[in-house]
KEBAZA-331893 format. One record per residue (C-alpha): residue in one letter; x, y, z. Coordinates in nm, 4 decimals. Layout:
 rest     east    north       up
    a        X        Y        Z
...
//
This chain:
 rest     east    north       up
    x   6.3177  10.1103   8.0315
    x   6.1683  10.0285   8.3541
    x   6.0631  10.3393   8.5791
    x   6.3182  10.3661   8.8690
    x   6.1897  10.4599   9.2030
    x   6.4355  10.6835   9.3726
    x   6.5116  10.7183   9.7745
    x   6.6296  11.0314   9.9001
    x   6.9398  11.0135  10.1255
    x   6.8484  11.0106  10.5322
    x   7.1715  11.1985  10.5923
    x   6.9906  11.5217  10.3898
    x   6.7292  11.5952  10.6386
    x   6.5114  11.8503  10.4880
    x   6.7849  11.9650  10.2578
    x   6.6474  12.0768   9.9628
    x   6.9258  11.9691   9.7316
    x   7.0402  11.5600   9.8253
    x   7.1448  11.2346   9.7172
    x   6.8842  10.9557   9.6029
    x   6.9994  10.6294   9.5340
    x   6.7890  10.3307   9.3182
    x   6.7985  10.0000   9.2319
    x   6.8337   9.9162   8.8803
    x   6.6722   9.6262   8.7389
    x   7.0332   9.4824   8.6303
    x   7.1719   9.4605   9.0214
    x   7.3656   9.8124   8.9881
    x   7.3266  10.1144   9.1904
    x   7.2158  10.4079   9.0744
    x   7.2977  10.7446   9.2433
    x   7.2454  11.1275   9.2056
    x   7.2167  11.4645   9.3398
    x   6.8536  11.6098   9.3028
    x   6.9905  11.9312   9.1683
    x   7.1264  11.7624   8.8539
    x   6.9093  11.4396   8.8084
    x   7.0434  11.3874   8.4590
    x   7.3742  11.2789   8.6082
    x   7.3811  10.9461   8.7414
    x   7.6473  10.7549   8.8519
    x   7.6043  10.3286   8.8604
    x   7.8252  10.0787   9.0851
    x   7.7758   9.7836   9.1751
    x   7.6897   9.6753   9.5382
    x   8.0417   9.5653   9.6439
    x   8.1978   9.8564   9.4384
    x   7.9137  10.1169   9.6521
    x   8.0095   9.9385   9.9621
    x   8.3863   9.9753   9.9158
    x   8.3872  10.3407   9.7761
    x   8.1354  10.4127  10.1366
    x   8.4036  10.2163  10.3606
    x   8.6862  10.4193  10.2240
    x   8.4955  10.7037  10.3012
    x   8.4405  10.6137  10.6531
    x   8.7898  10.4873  10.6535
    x   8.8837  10.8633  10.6110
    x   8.6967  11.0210  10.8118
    x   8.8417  10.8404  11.0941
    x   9.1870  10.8754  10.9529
    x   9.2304  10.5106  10.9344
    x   9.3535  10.5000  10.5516
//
């Protein structure tokens, strides 16, 4: 398996504990929280881009 090179999130600062997203070498995201690294979820791009504009959807009580 290839090596995956993992970004920390922007939004967690200096935060010791965060999210890092990669790119996997089939299209998918990958994503996980540094304090449990052996749990990764996958989506796809459109799937990841959805599940973030519900999110934002929310905050701003549009749903």
């Amino acid at each position: 398996m290839p090596r995956l090179t993992w970004q920390k999130s922007t939004f967690s600062g200096e935060a010791a504990n965060c999210v890092n997203i990669a790119a996997a070498p089939d299209g998918t995201v990958l994503l996980r929280e540094s304090d449990a690294p052996e749990a990764v979820l996958s989506a796809t791009r459109d799937g990841l881009a959805a599940f973030l504009a519900a999110i934002k959807e929310s905050r701003t009580g549009e749903l």
